[in-house]
C-alpha positions as CSV (number, residue, x, y, z in Angstrom):
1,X,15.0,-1.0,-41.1
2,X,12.2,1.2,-40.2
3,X,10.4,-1.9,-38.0
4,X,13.1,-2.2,-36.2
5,X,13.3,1.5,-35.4
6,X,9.8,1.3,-34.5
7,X,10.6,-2.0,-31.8
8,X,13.2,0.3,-31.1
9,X,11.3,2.9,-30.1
10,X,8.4,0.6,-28.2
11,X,11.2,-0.9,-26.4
12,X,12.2,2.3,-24.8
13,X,9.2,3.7,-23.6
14,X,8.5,0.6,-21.9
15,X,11.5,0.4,-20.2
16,X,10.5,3.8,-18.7
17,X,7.3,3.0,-17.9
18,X,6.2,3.2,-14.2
19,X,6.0,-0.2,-12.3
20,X,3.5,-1.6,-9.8
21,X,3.0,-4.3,-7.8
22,X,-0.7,-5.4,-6.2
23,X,-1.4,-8.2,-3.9
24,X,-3.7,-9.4,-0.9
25,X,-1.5,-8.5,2.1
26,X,-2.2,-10.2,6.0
27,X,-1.5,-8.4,8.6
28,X,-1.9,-8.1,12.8
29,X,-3.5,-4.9,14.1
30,X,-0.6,-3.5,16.6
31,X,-2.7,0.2,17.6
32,X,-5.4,2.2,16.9
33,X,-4.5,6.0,16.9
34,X,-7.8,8.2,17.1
35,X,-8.3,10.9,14.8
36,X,-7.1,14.9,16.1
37,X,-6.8,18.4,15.2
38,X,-3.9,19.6,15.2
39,X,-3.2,23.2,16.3
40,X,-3.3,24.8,12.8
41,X,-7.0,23.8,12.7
42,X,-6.2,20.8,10.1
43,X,-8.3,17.8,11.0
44,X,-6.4,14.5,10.8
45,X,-8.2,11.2,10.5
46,X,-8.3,8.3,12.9
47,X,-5.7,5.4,11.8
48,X,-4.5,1.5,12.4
49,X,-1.0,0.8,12.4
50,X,-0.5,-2.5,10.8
51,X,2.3,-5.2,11.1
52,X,3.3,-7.7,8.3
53,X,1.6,-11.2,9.4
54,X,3.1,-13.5,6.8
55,X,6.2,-14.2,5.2
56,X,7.5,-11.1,3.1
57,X,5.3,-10.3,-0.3
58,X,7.2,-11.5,-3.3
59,X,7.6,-8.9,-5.9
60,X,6.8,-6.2,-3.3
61,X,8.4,-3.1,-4.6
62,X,8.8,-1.9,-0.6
63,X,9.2,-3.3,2.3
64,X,5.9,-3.9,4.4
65,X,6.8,-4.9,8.0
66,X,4.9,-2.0,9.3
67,X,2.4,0.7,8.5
68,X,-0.6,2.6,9.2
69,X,-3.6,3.3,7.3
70,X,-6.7,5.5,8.0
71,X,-9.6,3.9,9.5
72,X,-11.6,4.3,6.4
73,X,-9.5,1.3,4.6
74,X,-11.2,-1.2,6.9
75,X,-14.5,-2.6,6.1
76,X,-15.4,-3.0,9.9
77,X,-14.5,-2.0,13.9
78,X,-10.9,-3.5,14.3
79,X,-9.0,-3.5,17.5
80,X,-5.8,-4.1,18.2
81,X,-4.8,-7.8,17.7
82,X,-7.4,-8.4,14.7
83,X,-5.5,-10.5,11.5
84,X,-6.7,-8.8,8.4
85,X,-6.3,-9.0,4.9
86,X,-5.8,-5.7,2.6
87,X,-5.5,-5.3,-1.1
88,X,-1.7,-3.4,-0.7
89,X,-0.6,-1.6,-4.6
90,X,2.7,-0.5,-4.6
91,X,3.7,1.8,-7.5
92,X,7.2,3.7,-8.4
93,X,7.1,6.5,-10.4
94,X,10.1,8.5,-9.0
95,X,9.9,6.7,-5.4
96,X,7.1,4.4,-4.2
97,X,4.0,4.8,-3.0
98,X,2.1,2.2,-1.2
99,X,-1.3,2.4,-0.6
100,X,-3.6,0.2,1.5
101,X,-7.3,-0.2,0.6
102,X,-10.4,-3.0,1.4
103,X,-9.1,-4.5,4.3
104,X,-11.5,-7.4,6.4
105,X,-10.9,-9.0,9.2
106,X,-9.8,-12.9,8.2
């Protein structure tokens, strides 16, 4: 009896464990949006937005037809139109975050 407890137990505090989702993403370049200041003084970093260039990721957590990403995530000079490839981890631990990291041109 006390195993099962113990299963029991295991069971549930896997069931309320955080979930995430990591895959090798392609997408198109649609813009580059250079970096600013805003009028607060806060600097704000130079960023690519990013449309889905392949049939929709199975298992995503999110949808991931279009986003932007600061310029940091890419290994190189993009412009708009590049196809690249970036490692996309989605995790939901009360609401999803996606981030987008080590993206290449393919």
């Amino acid at each position: 009896m006390r195993i099962l407890g113990v299963v029991a137990a295991a069971l549930l505090l896997a069931s309320c464990g955080t979930t995430e989702w990591a895959a090798d993403v392609q997408f198109k370049v649609t813009r580059i949006n250079p970096g600013y200041q805003s009028k607060s003084g806060d600097q704000h970093p130079a960023t690519a937005e990013i449309a889905l260039d392949q049939d929709p990721a199975p298992g995503a957590l999110d949808r991931l037809d279009t986003r932007s990403t600061e310029l940091s995530a890419f290994a190189e000079d993009v412009v708009p139109g590049d196809a690249v490839t970036c490692k996309v981890t989605q995790r939901d631990d009360d609401g999803i975050v996606t981030t987008i990291t080590n993206c290449h041109r393919r």
